[in-house]
N, C-alpha and C positions, 0 to 999 in steps of 0.2 A: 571806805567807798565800796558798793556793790560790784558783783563783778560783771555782770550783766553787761554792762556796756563792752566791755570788754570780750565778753562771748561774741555779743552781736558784733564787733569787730573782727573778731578771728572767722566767723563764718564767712564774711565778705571776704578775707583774706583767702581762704582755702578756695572759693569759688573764682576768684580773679587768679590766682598759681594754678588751678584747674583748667582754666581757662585758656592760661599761656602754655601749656604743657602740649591740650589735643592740639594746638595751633602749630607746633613745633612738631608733635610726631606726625602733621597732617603734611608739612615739608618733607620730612624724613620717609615718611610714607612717599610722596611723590619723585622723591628725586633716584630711592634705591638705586644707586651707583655704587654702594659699599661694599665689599665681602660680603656676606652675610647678614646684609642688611634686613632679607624678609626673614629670617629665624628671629633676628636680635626684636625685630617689632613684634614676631610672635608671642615672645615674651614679654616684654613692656605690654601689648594689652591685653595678657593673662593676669598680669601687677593689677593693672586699673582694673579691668572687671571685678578681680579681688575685692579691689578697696571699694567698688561701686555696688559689689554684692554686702558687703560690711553695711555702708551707708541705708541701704533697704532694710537691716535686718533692726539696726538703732532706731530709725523711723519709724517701723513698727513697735519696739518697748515704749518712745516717746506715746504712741497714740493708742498704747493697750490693744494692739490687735497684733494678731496671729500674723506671723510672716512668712509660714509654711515652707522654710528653708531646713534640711536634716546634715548642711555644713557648711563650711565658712565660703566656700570655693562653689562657682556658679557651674551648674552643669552645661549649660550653654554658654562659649564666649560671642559675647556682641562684635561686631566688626569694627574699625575703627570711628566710622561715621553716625553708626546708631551708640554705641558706645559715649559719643563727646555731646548727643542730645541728650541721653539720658541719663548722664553724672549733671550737664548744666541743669537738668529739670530737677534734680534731688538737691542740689547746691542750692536752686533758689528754695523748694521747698525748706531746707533749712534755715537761709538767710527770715525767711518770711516766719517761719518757728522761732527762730531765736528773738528778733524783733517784738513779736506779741506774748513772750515773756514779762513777767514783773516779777521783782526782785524775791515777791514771797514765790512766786512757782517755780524759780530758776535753782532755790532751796528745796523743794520737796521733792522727798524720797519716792523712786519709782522702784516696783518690785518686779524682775523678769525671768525667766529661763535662758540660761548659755545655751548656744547649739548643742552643746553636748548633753544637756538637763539640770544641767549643774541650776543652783538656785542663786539669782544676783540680787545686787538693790543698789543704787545710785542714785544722787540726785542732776535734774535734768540737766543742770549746769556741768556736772562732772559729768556725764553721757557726750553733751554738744562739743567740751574740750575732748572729750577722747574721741569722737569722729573727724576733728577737725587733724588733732595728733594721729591719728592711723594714715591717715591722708599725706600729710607729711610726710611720715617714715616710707611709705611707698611710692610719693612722686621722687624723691630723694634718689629710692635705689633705681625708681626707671632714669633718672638722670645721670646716674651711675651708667645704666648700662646704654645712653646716650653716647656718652664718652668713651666710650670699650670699642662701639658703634663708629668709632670718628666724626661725631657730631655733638657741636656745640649746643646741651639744654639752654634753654629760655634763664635770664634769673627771677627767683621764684622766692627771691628773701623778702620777709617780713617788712624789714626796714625800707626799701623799695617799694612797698605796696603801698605804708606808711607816708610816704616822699611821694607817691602820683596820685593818692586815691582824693577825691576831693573830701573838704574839710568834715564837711556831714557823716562820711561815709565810713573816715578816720574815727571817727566819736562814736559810732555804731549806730546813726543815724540815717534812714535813708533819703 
């Protein structure tokens, strides 16, 4: 079975856990009653900008253009609110990339520069599973530092997305 379908499902999934995340640090933003709660979100959207500068820089090797970033880490952090527009506007641009996918292009080898110069090549299918996996690994640790925070993350599990997303969406259909 190709995996395509399957890409196109994990991009829906990483954009609906993205989704529940700013909606959670969008409470957490508001209620700062904690210790330290403006440090701890200063950090949580230093995480996402991270993973939202990532996201730009893969969208660029996807469509062969230049992404004129010289490191992983954005030099401007967005604030929480332009921040959770402009991860949902990269989210759909990918849901919408991985959709007009076919199983031969989800195969072929894309050839890019690492921030660092270094020389890569991946195929776009392996590219869309590791923006969807970076995404992951760092809503995780802001969940992490959710909890440190005294506050309950959103759940953000696969199987959960799996169990409410309608059927279409389950299949990688939209």
């Amino acid at each position: 079975m190709p995996l395509t379908p399957h890409v196109r499902m994990l991009t829906r999934y990483s954009a609906w856990a993205n989704a529940r995340l700013f909606r959670a640090l969008g409470g957490f933003a508001a209620a700062g009653n904690t210790p330290g709660a403006a440090s701890s979100l200063e950090r949580m959207l230093g995480t996402l900008n991270h993973a939202h500068h990532i996201d730009l820089i893969w969208k660029a090797h996807l469509q062969h253009t230049p992404h004129g970033f010289g490191s992983r880490t954005p030099e401007v952090l967005l604030p929480l609110d332009a921040l959770q527009a402009a991860q949902a506007a990269v989210d759909d641009w990918y849901v919408g990339y991985a959709d007009g996918l076919s199983d031969e292009a989800h195969e072929e080898v894309v050839s890019f520069a690492f921030v660092d110069g270094g020389a890569g090549s991946m195929t776009r299918g392996e590219m869309l599973l590791h923006i969807v996996n970076h995404k992951t690994y760092h809503r995780g640790y802001v969940a992490e530092m959710l909890y440190r925070a005294e506050s309950r993350p959103p759940v953000m599990d696969l199987p959960v997305f799996l169990r409410d997303a309608p059927p279409g969406v389950r299949a990688g259909h939209r």
